[in-house]
Structures are given as structure tokens and as C-alpha cells.
BALO-202059 format. One record per residue (C-alpha): residue number from 1; residue in three letters; z, y, x. Coordinates in Angstrom, 3 decimals, m for minus. Layout:
<atoms>
<atom><seq>NUM</seq><type>Ala</type><w>Z</w><v>Y</v><u>X</u></atom>
...
</atoms>
This chain:
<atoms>
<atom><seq>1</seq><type>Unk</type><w>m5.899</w><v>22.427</v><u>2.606</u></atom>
<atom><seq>2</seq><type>Unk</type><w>m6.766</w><v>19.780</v><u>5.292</u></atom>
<atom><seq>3</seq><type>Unk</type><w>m7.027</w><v>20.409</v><u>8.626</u></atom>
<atom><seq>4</seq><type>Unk</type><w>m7.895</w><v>18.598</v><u>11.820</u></atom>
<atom><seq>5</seq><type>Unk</type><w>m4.701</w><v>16.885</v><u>11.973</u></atom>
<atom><seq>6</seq><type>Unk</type><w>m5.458</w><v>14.542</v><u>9.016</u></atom>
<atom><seq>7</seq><type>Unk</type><w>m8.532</w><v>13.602</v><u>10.567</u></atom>
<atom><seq>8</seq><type>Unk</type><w>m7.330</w><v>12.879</v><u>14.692</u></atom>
<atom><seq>9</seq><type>Unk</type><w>m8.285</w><v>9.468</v><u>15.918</u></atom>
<atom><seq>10</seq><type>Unk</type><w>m7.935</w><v>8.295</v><u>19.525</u></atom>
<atom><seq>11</seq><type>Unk</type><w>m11.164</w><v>9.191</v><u>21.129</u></atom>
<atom><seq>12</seq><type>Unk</type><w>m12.954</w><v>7.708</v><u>24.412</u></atom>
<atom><seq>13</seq><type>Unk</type><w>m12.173</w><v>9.876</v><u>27.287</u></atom>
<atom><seq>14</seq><type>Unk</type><w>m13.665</w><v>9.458</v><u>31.009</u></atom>
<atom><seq>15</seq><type>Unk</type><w>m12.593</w><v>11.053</v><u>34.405</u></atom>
<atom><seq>16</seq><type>Unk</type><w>m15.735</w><v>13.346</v><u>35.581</u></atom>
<atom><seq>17</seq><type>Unk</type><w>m15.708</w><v>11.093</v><u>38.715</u></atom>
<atom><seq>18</seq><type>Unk</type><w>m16.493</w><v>7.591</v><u>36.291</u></atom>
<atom><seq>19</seq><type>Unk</type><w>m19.287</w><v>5.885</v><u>36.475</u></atom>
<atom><seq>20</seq><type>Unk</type><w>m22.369</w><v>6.555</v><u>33.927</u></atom>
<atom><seq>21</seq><type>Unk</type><w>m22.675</w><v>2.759</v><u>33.153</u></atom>
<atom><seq>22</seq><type>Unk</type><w>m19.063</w><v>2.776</v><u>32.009</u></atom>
<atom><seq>23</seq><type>Unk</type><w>m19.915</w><v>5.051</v><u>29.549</u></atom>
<atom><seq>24</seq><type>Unk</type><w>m22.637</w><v>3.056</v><u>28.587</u></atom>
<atom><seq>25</seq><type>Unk</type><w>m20.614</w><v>0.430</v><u>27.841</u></atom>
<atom><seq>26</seq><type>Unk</type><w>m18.414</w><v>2.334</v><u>26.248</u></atom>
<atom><seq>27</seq><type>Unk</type><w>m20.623</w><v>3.985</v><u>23.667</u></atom>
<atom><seq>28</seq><type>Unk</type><w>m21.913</w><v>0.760</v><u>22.978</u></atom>
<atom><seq>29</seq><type>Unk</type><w>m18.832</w><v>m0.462</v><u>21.387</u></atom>
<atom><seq>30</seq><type>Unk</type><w>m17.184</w><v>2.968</v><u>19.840</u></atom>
<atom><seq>31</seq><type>Unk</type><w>m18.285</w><v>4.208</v><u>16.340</u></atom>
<atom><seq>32</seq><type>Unk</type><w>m18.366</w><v>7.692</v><u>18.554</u></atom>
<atom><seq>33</seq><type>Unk</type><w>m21.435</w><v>8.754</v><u>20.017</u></atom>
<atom><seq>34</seq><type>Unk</type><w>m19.475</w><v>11.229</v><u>22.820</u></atom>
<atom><seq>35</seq><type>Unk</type><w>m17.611</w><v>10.527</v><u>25.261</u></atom>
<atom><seq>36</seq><type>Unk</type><w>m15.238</w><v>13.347</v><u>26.343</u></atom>
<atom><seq>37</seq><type>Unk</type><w>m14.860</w><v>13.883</v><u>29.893</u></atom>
<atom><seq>38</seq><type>Unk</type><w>m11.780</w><v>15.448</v><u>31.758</u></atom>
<atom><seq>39</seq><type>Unk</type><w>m10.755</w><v>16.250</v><u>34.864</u></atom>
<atom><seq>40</seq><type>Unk</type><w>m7.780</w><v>13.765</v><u>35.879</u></atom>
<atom><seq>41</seq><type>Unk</type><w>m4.936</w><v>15.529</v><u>34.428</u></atom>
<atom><seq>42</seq><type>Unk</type><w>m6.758</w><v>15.063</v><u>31.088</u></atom>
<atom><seq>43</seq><type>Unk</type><w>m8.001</w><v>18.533</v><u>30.460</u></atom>
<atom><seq>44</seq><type>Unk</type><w>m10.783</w><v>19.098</v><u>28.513</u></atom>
<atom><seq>45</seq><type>Unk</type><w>m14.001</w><v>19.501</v><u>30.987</u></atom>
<atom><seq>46</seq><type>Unk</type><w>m17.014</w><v>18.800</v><u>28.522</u></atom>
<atom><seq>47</seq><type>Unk</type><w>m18.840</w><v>15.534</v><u>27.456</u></atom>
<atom><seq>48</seq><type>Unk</type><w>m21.684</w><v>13.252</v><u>27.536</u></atom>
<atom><seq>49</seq><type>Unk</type><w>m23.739</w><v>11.565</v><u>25.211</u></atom>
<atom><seq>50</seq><type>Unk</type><w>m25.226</w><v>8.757</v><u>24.282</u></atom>
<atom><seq>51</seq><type>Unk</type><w>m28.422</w><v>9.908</v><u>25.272</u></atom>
<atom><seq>52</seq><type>Unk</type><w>m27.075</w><v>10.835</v><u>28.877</u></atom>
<atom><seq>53</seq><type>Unk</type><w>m25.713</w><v>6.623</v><u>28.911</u></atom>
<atom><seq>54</seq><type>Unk</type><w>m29.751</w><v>6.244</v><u>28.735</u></atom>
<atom><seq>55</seq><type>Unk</type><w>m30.655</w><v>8.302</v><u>31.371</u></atom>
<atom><seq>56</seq><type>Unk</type><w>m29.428</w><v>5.827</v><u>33.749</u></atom>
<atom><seq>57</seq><type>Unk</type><w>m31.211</w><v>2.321</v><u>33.231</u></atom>
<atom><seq>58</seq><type>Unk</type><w>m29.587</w><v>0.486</v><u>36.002</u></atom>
<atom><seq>59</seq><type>Unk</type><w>m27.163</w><v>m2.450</v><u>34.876</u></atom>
<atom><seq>60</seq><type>Unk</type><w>m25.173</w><v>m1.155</v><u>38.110</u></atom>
<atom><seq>61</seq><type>Unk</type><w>m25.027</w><v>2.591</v><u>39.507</u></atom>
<atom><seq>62</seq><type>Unk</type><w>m23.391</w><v>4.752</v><u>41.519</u></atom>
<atom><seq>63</seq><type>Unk</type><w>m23.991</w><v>7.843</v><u>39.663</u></atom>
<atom><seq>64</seq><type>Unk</type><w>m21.191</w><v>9.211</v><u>37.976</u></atom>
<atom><seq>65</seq><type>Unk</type><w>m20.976</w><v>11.220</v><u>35.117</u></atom>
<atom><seq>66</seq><type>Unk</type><w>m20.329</w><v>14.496</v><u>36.074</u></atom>
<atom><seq>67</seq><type>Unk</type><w>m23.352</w><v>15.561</v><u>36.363</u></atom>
<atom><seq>68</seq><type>Unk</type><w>m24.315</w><v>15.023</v><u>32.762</u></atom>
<atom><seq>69</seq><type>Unk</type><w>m21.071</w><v>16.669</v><u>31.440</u></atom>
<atom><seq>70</seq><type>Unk</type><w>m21.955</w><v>19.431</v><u>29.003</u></atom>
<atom><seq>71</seq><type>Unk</type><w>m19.602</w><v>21.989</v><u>28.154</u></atom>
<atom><seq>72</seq><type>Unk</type><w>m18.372</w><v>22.637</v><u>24.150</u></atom>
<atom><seq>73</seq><type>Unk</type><w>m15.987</w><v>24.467</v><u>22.011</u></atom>
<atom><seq>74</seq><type>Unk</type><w>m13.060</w><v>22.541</v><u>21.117</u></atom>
<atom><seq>75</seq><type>Unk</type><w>m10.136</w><v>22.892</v><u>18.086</u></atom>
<atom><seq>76</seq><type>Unk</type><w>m6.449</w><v>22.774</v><u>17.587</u></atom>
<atom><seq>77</seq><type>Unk</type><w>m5.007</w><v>20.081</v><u>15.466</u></atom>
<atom><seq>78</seq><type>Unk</type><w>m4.044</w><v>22.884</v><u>13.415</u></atom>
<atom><seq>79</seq><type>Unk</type><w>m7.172</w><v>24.324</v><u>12.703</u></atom>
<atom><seq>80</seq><type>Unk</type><w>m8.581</w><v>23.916</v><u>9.121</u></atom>
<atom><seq>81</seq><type>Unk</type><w>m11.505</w><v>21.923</v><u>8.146</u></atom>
<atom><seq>82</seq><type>Unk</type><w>m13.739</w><v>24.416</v><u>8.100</u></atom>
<atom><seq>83</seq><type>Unk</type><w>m12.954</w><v>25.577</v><u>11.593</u></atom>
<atom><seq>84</seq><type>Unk</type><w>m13.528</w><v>21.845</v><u>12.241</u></atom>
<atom><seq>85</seq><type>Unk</type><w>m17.082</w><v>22.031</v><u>10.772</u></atom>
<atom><seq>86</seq><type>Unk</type><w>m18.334</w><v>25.060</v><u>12.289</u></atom>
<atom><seq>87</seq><type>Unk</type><w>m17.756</w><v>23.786</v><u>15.563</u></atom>
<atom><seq>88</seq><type>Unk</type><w>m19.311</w><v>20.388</v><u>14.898</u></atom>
<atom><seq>89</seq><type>Unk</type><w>m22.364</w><v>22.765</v><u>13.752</u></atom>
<atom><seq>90</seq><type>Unk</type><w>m22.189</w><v>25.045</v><u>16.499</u></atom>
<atom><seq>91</seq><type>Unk</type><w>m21.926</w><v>22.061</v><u>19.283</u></atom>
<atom><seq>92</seq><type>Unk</type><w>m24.181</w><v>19.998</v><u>17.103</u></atom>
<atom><seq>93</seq><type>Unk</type><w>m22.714</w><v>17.050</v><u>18.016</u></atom>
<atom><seq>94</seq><type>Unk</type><w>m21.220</w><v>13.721</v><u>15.753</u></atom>
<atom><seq>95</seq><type>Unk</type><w>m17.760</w><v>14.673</v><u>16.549</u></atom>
<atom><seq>96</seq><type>Unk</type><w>m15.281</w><v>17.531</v><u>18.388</u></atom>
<atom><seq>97</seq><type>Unk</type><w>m12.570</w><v>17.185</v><u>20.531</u></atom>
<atom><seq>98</seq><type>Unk</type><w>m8.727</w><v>17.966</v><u>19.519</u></atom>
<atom><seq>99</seq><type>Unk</type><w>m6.855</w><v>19.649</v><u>22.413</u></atom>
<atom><seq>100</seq><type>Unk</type><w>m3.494</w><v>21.085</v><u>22.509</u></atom>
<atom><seq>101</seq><type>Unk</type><w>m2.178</w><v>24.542</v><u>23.940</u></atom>
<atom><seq>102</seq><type>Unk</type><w>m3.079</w><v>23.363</v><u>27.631</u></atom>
<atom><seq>103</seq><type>Unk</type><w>m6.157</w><v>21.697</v><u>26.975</u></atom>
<atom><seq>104</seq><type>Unk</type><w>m5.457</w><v>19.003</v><u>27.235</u></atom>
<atom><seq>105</seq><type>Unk</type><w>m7.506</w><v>16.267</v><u>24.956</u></atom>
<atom><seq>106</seq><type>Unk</type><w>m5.370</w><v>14.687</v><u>22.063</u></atom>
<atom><seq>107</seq><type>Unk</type><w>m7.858</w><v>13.206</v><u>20.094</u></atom>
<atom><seq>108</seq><type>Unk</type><w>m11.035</w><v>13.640</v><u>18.336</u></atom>
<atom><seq>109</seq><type>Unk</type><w>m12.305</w><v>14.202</v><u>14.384</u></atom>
<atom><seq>110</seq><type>Unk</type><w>m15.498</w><v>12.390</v><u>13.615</u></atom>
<atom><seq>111</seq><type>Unk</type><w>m17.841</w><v>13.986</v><u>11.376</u></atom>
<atom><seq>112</seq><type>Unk</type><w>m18.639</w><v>10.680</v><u>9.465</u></atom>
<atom><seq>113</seq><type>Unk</type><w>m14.630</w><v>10.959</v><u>8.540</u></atom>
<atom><seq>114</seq><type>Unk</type><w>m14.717</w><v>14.555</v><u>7.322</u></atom>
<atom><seq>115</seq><type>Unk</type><w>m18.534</w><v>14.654</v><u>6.047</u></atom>
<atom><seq>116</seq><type>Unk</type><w>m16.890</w><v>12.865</v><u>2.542</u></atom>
<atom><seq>117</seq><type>Unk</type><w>m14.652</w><v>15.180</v><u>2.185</u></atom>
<atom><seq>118</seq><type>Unk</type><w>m16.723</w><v>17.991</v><u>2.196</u></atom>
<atom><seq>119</seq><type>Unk</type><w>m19.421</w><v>16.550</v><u>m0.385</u></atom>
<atom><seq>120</seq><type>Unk</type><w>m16.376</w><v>15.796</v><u>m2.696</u></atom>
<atom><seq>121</seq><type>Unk</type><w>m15.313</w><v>19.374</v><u>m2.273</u></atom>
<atom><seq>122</seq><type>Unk</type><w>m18.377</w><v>21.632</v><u>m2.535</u></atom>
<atom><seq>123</seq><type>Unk</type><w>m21.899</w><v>21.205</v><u>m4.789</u></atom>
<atom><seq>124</seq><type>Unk</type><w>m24.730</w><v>21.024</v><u>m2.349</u></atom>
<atom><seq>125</seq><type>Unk</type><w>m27.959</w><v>23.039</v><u>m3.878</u></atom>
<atom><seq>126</seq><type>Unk</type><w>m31.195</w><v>23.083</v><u>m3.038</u></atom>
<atom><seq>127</seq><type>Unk</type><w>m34.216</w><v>20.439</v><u>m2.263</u></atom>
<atom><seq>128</seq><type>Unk</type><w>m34.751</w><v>17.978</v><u>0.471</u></atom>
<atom><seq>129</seq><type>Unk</type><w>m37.696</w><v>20.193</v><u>1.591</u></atom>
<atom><seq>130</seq><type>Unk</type><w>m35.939</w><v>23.008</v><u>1.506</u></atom>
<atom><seq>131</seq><type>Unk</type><w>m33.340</w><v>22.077</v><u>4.619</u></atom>
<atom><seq>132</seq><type>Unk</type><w>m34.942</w><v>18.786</v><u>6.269</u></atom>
<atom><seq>133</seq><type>Unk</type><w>m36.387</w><v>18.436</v><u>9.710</u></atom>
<atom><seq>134</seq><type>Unk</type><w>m40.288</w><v>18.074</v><u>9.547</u></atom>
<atom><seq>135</seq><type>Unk</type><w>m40.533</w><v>17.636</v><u>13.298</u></atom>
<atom><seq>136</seq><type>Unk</type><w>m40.304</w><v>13.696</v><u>12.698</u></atom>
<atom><seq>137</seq><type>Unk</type><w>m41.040</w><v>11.717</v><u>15.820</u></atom>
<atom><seq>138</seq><type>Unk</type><w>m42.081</w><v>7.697</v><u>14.541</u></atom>
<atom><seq>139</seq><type>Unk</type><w>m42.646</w><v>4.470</v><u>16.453</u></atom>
<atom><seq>140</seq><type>Unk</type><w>m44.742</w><v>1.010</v><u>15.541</u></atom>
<atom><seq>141</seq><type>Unk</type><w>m42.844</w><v>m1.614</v><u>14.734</u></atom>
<atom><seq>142</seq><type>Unk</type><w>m44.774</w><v>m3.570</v><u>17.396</u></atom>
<atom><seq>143</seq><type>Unk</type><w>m44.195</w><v>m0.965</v><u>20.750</u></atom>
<atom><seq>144</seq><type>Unk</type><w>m41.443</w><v>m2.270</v><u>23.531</u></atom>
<atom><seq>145</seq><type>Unk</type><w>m38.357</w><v>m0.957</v><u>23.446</u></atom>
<atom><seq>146</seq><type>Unk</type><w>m38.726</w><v>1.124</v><u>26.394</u></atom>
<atom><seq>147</seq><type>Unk</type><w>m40.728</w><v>3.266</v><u>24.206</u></atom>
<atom><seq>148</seq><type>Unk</type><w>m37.866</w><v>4.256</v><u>21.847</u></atom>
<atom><seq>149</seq><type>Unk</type><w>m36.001</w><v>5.038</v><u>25.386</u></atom>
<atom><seq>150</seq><type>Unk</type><w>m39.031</w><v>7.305</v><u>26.135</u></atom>
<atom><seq>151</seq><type>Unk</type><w>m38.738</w><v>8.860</v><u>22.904</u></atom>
<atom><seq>152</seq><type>Unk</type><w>m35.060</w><v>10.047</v><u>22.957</u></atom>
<atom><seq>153</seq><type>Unk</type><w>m35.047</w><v>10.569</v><u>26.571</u></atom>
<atom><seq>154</seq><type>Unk</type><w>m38.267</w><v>13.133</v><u>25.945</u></atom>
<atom><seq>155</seq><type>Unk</type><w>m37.452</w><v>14.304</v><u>22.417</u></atom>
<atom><seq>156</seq><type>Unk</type><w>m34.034</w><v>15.110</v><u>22.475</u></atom>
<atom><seq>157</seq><type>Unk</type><w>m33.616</w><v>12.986</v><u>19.111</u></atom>
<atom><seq>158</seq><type>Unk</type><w>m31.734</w><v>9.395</v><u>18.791</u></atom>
<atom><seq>159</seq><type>Unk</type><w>m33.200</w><v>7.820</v><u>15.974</u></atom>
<atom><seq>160</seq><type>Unk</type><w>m36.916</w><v>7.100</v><u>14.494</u></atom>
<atom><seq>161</seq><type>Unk</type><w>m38.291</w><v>5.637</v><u>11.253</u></atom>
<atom><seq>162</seq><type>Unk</type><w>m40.121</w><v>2.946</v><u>12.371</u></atom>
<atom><seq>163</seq><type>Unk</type><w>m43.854</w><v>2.340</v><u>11.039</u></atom>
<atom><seq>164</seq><type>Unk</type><w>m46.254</w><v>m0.986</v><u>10.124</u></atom>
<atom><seq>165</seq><type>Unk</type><w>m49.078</w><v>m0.623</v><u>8.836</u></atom>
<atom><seq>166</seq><type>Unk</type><w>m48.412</w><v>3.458</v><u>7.701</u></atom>
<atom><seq>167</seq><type>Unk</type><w>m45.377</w><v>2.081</v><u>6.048</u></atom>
<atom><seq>168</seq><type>Unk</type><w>m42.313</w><v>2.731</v><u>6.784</u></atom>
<atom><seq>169</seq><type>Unk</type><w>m40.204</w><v>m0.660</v><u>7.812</u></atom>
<atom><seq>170</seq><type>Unk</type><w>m37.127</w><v>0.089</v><u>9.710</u></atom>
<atom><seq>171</seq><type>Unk</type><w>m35.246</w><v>2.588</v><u>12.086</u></atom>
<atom><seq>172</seq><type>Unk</type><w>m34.058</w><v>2.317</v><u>15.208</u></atom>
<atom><seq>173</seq><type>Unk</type><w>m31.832</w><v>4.637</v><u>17.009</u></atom>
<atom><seq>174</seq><type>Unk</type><w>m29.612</w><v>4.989</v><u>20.512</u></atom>
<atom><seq>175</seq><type>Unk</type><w>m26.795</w><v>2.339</v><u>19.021</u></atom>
<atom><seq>176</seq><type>Unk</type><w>m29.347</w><v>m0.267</v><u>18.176</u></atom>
<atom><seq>177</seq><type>Unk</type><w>m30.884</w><v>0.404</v><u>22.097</u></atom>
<atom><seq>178</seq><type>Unk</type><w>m27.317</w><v>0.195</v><u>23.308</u></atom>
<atom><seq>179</seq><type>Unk</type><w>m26.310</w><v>m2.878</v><u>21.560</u></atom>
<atom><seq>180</seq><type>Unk</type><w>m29.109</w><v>m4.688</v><u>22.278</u></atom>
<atom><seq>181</seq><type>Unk</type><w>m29.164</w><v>m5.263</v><u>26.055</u></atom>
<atom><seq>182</seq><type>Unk</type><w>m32.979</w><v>m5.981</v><u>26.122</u></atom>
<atom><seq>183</seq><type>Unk</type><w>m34.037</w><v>m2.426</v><u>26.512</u></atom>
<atom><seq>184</seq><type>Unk</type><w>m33.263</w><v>m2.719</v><u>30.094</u></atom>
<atom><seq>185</seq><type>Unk</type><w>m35.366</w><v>m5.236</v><u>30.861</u></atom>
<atom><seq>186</seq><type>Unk</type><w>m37.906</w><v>m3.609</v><u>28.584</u></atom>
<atom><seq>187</seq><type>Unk</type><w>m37.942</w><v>m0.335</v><u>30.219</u></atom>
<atom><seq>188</seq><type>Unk</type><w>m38.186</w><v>m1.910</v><u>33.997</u></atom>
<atom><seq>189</seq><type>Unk</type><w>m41.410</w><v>m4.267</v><u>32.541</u></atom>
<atom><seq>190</seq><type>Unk</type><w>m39.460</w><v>m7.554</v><u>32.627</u></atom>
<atom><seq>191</seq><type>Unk</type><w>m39.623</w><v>m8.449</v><u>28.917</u></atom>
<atom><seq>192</seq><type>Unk</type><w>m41.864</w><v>m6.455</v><u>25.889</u></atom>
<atom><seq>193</seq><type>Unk</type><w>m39.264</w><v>m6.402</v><u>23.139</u></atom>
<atom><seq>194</seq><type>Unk</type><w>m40.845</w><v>m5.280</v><u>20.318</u></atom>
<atom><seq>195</seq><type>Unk</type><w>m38.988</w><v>m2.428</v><u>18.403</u></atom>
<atom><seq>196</seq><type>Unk</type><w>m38.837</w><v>m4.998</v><u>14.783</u></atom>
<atom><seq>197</seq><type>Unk</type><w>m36.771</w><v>m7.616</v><u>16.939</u></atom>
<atom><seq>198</seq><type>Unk</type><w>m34.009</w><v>m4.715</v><u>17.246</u></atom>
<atom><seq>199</seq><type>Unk</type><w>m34.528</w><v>m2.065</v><u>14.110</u></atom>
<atom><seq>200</seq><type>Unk</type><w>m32.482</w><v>m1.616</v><u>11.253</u></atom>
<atom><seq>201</seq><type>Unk</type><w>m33.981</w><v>m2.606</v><u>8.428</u></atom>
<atom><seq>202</seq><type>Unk</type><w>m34.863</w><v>m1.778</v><u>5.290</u></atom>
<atom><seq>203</seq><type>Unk</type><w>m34.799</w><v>1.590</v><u>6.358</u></atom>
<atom><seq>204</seq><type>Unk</type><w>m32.909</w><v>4.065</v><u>3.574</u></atom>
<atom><seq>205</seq><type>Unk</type><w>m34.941</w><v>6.874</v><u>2.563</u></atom>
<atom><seq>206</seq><type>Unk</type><w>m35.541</w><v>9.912</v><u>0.114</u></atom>
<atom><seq>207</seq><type>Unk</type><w>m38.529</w><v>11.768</v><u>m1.376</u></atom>
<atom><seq>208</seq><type>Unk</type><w>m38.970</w><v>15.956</v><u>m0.242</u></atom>
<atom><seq>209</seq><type>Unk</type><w>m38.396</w><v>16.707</v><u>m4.308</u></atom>
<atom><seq>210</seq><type>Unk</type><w>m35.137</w><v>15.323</v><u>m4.489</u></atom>
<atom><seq>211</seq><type>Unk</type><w>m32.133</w><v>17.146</v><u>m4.267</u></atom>
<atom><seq>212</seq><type>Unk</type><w>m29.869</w><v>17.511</v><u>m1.100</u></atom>
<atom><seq>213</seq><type>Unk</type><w>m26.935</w><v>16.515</v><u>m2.981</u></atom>
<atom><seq>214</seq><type>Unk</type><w>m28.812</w><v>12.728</v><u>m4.053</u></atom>
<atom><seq>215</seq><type>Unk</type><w>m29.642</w><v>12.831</v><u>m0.159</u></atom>
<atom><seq>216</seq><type>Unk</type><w>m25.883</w><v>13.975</v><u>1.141</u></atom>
<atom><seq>217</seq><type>Unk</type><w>m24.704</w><v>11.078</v><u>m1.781</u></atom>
<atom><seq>218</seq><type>Unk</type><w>m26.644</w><v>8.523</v><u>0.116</u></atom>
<atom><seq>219</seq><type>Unk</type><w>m25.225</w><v>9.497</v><u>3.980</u></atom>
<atom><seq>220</seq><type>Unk</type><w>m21.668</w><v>8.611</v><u>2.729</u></atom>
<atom><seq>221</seq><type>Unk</type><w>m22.460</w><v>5.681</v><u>0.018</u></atom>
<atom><seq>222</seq><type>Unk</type><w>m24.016</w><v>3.923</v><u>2.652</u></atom>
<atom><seq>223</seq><type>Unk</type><w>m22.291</w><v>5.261</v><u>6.317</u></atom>
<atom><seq>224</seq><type>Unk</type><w>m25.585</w><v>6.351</v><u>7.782</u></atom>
<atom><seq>225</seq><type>Unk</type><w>m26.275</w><v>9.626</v><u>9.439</u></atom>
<atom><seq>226</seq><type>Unk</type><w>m29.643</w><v>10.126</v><u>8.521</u></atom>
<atom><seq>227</seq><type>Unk</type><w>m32.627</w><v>9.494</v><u>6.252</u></atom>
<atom><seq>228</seq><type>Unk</type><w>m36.240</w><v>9.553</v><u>6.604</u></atom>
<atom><seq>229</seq><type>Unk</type><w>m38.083</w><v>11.617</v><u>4.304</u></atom>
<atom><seq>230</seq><type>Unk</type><w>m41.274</w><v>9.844</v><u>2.545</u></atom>
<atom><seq>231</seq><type>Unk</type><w>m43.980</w><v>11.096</v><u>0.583</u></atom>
<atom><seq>232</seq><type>Unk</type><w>m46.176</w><v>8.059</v><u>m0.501</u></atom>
<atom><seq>233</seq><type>Unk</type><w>m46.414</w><v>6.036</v><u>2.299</u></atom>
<atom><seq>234</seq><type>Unk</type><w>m45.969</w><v>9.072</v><u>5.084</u></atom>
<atom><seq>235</seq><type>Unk</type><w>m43.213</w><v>9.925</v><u>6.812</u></atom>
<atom><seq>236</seq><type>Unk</type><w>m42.821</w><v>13.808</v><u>5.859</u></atom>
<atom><seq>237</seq><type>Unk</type><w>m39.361</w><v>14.433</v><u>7.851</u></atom>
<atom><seq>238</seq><type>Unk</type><w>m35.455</w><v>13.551</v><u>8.143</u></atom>
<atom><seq>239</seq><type>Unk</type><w>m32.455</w><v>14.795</v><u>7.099</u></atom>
<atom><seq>240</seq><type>Unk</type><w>m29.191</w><v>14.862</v><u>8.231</u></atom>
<atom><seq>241</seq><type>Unk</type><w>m25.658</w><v>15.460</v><u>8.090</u></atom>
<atom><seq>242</seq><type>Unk</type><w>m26.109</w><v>18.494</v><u>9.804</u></atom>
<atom><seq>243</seq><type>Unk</type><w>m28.895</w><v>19.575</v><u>8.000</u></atom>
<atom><seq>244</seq><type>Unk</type><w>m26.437</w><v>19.162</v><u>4.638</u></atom>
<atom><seq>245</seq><type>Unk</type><w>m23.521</w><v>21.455</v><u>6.716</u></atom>
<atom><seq>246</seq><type>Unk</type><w>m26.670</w><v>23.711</v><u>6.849</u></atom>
<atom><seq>247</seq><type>Unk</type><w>m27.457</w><v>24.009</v><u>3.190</u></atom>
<atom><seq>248</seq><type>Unk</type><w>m23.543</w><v>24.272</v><u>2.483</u></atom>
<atom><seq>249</seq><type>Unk</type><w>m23.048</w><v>27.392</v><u>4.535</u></atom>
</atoms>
């Protein structure tokens, strides 16, 4: 039986007193999307997000980023997978922190790294439908860029299928804002970059009849964490990772 041990990477870790645009630059670079935050002796104190990098548009700031630390349950390098998974589901984040008898932070487990595993191990049943997200948020292909930064700092969500014409030509999601250093400019009026110069595209997707386990084979075949969910031409939902941890438990 695995446990979070066989899964520990090095993870990004920030003092609480750090600046928020060092985290931005961080995220922007690291297949993580958390940062974990401690408190100079490198105990645990929370995270951020890369929605929380966002919040803060300025190429230069003085806000640091303890005030966008958010508190979450942590595991032992000890504990077993499925320890690992139920806190990834219960912090509903991309990743959990690995801390030893003092807190301290030792690492991290991604959930793209154990998300395989799991689909290898146990028969996911049920329909797309069934355990999808119908509250889909879209964008045109031809709105700036500071709308997508709108959209996740409003929504809560970090990526949208991307529409032309009703049809669905892209996504684009916090990593392709973050890599792209347009969006600044975009979201303070300097330059309309249009969501298709920076979208991922040809978007993957699935239809609401098909099984999870054809949707859970396509998140690790091709590395994403998400799909749109099309009916015809309309966007009908997405589905997840977590929505696949869902329908496994």
C-alpha cells in the first residue's frame, strides 16, 4: 500500500511576511498551484493560491501574503493514500502539504501524481452527468484578458471553455493568465489582449452520456485537470479531478 511518502516532492514554501508578487512569480513557473506559507521556523501556517497571486495586479507591491493565507489540514509522510485523498477532497485544493511531528513542512504530494494511481486502482462508475459541474462559467474568444481575471477573481473558478461563434475553441485558465504577462496591462486598460492570443487550444472535451471512467482516462492520458462538457455545440458543464474523487467515494 502506498502512502504519501512515495509521492513527496519539494514544494514552494513562502514566509507569511513575503511579498504577494513573489508568489506570483512563483506560481507562474511551478507545476503547483499553492504555495504553502510558514511562519519563519518553517511551520506549517496555511497557503495561498493562485487565485490570491491575481488579486494583486501590480507588477510591484507591498502587500504581503499573509493576509491571503488560508488555513488547511495537512498529512504525515506516513499516512496512506487514501488519507492523502481525503484531505485533497476535504481542502479541495491541487495538492496537500507533508509535515512532520512538529509541523514543520517537508514536502508536498500533488494530486496530478497520485490521481493515476488511483484510476489504475479502482473502476470509476457512473455518467458524466451524473457527477459534473453544470455551473459552467464561459468567455468569447474575442474579450480582453482582464475579463478572464474578472471571472476567477468573482467566480471562485480558474479555468473557462472558451467560445466563437457558440463553439467551443479553447480554454484558458489562471496558468495561461500567469504565464502570459499581458493580463496586466490588460486589466489596467493599457493593451486589449484578446483571450484566443493566450488560450489553450483545441480545447479537450467529453459528451454528458459518456462514462466518468472515458472522462477520468482522458485527465491522465493527456495531464489536464479538467474537461468541458459539450452537448452539440453547448457547453453543458465541466468535470474534474475532484469531481472523479467524488464518484470514487
Amino acid at each position: 500500500m502506498k502512502n504519501a511518502s512515495d509521492f513527496l516532492v519539494e514544494a514552494p514554501i513562502l514566509k507569511y511576511d513575503e511579498m504577494i508578487t513573489r508568489a506570483r512569480q512563483i506560481l507562474r513557473e511551478e507545476v503547483f498551484r499553492e504555495i504553502y506559507v510558514h511562519d519563519g521556523e518553517g511551520k506549517l501556517m496555511g497557503y495561498i493560491d493562485m487565485s490570491d497571486a491575481l488579486a494583486v495586479t501590480a507588477t510591484k507591491s507591498n502587500v504581503t501574503i499573509e493576509g491571503f493565507t488560508r488555513s488547511l489540514r495537512p498529512v504525515r509522510d506516513t499516512d496512506s493514500l487514501d488519507v492523502v485523498v481525503a484531505c485533497i477532497r476535504q481542502n479541495m485544493t491541487s495538492s496537500i502539504p507533508v509535515v512532520d511531528d512538529q509541523g514543520i513542512i517537508v514536502g508536498g504530494v500533488l494530486l496530478s501524481e497520485v490521481f493515476p494511481v488511483l484510476i489504475t486502482r479502482r473502476k470509476v462508475r457512473g455518467r458524466v452527468d451524473e457527477f459534473m459541474s453544470d455551473k459552467v462559467v464561459t468567455c468569447m474568444s474575442d474579450e480582453p484578458v482582464s475579463r478572464i481575471h474578472t471571472l476567477i477573481i468573482d467566480s471562485g473558478f480558474y479555468a473557462f471553455p472558451v467560445v466563437k461563434k457558440k463553439k467551443i475553441v479553447g480554454i484558458v485558465s489562471r496558468r495561461d493568465l500567469l504565464k502570459d504577462g499581458r493580463w496586466r496591462k490588460s486589466v489596467d486598460g493599457t493593451s486589449p489582449t484578446p483571450v484566443e492570443n493566450i488560450m489553450t487550444t483545441p480545447a479537450l472535451t467529453v459528451s454528458p452520456d459518456e462514462d466518468i471512467q472515458f472522462a477520468a482516462d482522458l485527465l491522465v492520458r493527456h495531464d489536464v485537470s479538467r474537461l468541458p462538457v459539450v452537448e452539440g455545440d453547448r457547453v453543458v458543464g465541466i468535470i474534474d479531478r475532484h469531481d472523479v474523487l467524488d464518484a470514487m467515494h
